[in-house]
C-alpha positions as CSV (number, residue, x, y, z in Angstrom):
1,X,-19.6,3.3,29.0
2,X,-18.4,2.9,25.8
3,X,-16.1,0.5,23.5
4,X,-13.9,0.2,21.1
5,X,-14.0,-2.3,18.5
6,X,-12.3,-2.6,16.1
7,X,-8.8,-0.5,14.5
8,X,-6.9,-0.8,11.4
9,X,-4.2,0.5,9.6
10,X,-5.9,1.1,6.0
11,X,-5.1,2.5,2.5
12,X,-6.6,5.3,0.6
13,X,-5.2,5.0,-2.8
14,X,-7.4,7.2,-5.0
15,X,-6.7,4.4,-7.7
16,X,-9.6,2.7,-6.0
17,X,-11.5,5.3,-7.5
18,X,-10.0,4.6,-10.4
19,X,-10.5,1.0,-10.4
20,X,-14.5,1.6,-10.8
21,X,-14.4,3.5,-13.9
22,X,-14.5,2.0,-17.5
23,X,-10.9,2.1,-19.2
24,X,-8.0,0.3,-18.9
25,X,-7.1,0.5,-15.0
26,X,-11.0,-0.9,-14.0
27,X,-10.9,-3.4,-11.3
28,X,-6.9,-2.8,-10.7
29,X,-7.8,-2.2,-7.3
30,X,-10.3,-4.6,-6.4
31,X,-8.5,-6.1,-3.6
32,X,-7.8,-3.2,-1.8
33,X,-11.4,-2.4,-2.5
34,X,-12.7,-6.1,-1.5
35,X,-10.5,-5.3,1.8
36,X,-12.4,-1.9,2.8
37,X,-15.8,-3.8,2.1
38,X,-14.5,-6.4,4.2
39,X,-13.5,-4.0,7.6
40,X,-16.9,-2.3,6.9
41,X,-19.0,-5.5,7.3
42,X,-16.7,-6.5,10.8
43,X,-17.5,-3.2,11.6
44,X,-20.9,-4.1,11.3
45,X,-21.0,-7.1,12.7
46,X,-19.1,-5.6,16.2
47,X,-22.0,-2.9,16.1
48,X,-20.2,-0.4,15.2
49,X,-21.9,3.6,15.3
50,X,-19.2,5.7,14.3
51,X,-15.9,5.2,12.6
52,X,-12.7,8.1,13.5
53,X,-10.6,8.3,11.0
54,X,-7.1,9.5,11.7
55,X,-6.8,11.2,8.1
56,X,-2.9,11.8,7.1
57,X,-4.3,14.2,4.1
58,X,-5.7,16.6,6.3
59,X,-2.7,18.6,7.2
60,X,-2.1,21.0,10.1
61,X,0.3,23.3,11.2
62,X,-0.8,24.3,14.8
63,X,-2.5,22.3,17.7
64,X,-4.8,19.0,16.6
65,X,-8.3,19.2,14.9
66,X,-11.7,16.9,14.8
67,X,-14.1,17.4,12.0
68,X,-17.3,16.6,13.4
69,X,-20.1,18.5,11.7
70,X,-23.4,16.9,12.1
71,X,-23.2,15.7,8.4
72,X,-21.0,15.9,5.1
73,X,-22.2,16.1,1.8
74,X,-21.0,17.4,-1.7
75,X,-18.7,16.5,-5.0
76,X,-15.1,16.1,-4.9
77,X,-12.3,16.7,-6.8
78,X,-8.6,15.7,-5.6
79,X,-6.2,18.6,-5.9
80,X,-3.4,16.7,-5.6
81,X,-4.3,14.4,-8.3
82,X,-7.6,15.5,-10.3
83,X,-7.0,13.2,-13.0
84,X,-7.7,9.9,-10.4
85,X,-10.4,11.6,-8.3
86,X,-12.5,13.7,-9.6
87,X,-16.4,15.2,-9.3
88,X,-17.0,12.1,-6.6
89,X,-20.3,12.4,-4.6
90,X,-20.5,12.1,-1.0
91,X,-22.7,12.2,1.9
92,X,-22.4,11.1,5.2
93,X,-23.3,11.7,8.9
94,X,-21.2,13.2,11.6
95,X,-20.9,12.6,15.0
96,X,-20.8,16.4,16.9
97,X,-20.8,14.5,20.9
98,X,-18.6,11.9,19.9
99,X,-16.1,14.8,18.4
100,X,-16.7,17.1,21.5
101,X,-16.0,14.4,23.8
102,X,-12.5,13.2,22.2
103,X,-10.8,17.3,22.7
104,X,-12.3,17.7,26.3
105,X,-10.3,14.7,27.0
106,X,-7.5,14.9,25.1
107,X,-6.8,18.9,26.2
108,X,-7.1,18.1,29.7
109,X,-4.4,15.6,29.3
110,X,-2.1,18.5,27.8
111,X,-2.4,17.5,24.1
112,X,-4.6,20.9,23.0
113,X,-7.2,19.7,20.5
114,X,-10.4,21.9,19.0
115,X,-13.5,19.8,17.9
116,X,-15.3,21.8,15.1
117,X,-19.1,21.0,14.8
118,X,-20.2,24.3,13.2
119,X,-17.8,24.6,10.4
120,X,-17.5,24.9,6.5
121,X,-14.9,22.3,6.9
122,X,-15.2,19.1,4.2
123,X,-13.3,15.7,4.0
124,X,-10.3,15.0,2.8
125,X,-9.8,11.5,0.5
126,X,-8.3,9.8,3.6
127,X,-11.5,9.9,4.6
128,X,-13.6,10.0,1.7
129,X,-11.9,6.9,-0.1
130,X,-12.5,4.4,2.8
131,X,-16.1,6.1,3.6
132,X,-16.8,5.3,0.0
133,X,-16.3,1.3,0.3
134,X,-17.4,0.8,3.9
135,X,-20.3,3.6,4.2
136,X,-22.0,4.2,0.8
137,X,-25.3,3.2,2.7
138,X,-24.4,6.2,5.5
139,X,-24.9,3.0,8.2
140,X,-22.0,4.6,10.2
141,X,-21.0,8.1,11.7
142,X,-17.9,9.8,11.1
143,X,-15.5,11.6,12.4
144,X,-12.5,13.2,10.8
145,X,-9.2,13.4,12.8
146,X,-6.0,15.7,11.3
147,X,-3.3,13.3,10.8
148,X,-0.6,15.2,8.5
149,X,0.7,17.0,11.1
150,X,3.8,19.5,10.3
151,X,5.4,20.6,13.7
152,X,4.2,18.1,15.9
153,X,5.7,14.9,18.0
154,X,4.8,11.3,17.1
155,X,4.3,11.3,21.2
156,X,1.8,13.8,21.5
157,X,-0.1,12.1,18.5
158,X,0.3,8.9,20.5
159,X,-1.5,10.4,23.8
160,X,-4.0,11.7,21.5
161,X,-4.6,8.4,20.6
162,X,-4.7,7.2,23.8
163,X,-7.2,10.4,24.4
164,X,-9.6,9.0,22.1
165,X,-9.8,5.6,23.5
166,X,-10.5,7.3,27.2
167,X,-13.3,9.2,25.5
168,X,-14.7,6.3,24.2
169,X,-14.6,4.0,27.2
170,X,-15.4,6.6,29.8
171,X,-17.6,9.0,28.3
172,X,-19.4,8.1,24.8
173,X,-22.6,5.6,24.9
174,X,-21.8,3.4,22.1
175,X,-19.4,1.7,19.6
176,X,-16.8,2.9,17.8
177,X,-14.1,2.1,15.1
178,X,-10.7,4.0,14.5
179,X,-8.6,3.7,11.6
180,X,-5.3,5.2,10.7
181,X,-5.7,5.6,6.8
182,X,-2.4,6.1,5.3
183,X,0.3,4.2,3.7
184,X,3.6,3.1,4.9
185,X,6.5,3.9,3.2
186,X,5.1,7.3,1.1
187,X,7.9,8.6,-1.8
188,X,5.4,8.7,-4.9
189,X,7.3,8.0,-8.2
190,X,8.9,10.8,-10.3
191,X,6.8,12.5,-12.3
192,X,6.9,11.4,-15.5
193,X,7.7,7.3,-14.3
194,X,4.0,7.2,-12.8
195,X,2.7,3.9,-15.2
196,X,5.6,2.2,-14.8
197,X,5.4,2.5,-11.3
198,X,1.9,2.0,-11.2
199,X,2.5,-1.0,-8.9
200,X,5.0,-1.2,-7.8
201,X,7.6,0.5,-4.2
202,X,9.8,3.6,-5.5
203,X,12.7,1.9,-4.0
204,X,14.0,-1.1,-3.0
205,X,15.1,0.3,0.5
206,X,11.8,1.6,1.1
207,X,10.7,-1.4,0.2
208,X,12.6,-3.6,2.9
209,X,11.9,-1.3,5.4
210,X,8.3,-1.7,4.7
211,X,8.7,-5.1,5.3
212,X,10.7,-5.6,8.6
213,X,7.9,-3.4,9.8
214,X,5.6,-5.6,8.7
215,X,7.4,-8.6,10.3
216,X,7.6,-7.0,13.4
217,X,3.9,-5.7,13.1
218,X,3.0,-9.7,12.5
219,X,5.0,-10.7,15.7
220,X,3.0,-8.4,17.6
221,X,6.7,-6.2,18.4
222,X,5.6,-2.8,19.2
223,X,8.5,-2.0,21.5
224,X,10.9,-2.2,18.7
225,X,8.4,-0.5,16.2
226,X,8.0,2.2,18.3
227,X,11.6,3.1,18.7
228,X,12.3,3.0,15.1
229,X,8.9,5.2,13.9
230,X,10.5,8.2,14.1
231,X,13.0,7.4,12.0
232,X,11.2,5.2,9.4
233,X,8.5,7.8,8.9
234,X,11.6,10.3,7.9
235,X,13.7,8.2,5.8
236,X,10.8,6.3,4.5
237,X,8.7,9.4,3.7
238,X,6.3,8.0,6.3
239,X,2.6,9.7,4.7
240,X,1.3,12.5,6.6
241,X,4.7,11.6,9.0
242,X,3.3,8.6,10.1
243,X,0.9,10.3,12.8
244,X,-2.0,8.3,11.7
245,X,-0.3,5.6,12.8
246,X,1.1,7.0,15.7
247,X,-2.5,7.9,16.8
248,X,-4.5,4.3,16.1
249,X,-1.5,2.5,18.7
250,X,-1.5,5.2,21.1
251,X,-5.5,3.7,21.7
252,X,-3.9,0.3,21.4
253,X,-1.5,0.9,24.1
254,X,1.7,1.9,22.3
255,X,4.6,0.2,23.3
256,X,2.7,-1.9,25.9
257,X,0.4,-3.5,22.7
258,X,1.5,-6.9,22.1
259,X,-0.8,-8.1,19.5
260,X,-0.7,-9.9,16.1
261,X,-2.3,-7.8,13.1
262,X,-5.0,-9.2,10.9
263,X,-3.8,-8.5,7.8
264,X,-6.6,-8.1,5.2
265,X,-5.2,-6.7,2.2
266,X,-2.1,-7.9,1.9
267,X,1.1,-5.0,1.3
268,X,1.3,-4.1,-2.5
269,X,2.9,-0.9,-4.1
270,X,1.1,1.7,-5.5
271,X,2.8,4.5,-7.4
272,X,5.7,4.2,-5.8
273,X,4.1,4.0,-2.4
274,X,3.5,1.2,0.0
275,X,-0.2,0.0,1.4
276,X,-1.6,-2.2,3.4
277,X,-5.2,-2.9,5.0
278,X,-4.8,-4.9,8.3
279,X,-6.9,-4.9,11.3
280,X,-5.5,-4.2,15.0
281,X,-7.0,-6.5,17.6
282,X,-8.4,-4.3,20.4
283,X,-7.7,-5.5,24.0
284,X,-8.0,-3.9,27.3
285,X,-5.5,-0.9,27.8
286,X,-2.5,-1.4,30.4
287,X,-2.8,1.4,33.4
């Protein structure tokens, strides 16, 4: 019935927000910015209705959750880091069926998920960042997914993933976009190093790693990023343990995806931490 579009790996940096406001860090972001603007007009183009996004800032520590209230609106401050984001408007549309849909599926395939329409729930920046670039004119739905998940198993993630896409193609009437929005390699710099690592990877190993991942995401080598996620997203300090990601390929196909990425913002380092915006091609799952 329905389709999937489009998916992406994307950044949230809330230096984007930065990067609007007068002082001496405007436009340091405007690539990354320039790259959301540019997956929001594909998305547009594909006729898109509703973006998912797997949100590694929403964290969790039992079973997997969907925001999907009917709509979002309000001002937000980041706790984490007040000084970048802060007293940010928002408002936005939800998606309640589309929500509903993606935990019947995903529970009856043994991966226990609660969709929460009636809630007090509100966005987290993984969301709000990317909304803010791509959706400022509310032309899309959204829907939140918890992807900073504490006691959970890349795996399950993964059939989650793979959930969503079912939901989609079976059981939604219309067009949809999922995004993983989290970095790669995730180990912020030291407190008190934070300008001089304004740009810049923590570490040079972290670095690297983010790389050969990158290599192998360009060849289109799942099977051997797969088997080494686990482990990067714990000794890289994978953001929100890497279940965004784990999520977007399990809709991909996981192992069985063999695509090329489309990278649109290409990797660059942000306080300590390494980001990317590149687009997944979407092609028909394997059974």
């Amino acid at each position: 019935m329905g389709k999937l579009a489009l998916a992406a790996k994307i950044t949230h940096v809330p230096s984007m927000y930065l990067s609007e406001l007068d002082g001496r860090h405007k436009g340091c972001r405007e690539d990354a910015i320039e790259g959301h603007r540019r997956i929001g007009q594909r998305c547009r183009d594909l006729g898109v209705d509703t973006i998912v996004v797997c949100d590694s800032h929403w964290l969790v520590n039992s079973g997997y959750h969907i925001n999907c209230a009917p709509s979002f609106s309000g001002v937000y401050t980041s706790n984490e880091l007040p000084h970048f984001i802060k007293n940010m408007g928002y408002a936005y549309r939800g998606n309640p069926e589309l929500g509903r849909l993606i935990a019947e599926v995903a529970t009856a395939d043994g991966v226990k998920t609660r969709a929460h329409a009636a809630t007090s729930l509100t966005l987290e920046y993984g969301t709000l960042v990317p909304m803010r670039y791509m959706n400022g004119d509310q032309h899309f739905k959204v829907v939140s997914i918890s992807a900073l998940c504490t006691v959970h198993d890349l795996r399950d993630s993964a059939r989650l993933g793979r959930a969503m896409r079912r939901a989609i193609e079976e059981r939604y009437d219309g067009t949809v976009a999922i995004f993983a929005s989290g970095s790669l390699s995730h180990r912020f710099a030291q407190n008190g190093t934070a300008e001089e690592y304004a740009f810049r990877i923590w570490d040079e190993f972290l670095e690297q790693s983010d790389r050969h991942a990158l290599e192998l995401w360009s060849r289109g080598d799942w099977k051997s990023f797969t088997r080494m996620l686990p482990t990067y997203a714990e000794k890289c300090y994978g953001e929100g343990f890497m279940h965004d990601t784990a999520m977007l390929l399990g809709a991909l196909g996981w192992d069985r995806y063999d695509q090329a990425v489309e990278v649109i913002t290409p990797y660059f380092g942000s306080s300590g931490t390494g980001q990317i915006n590149a687009i997944f091609p979407v092609t028909p799952l394997a059974h």
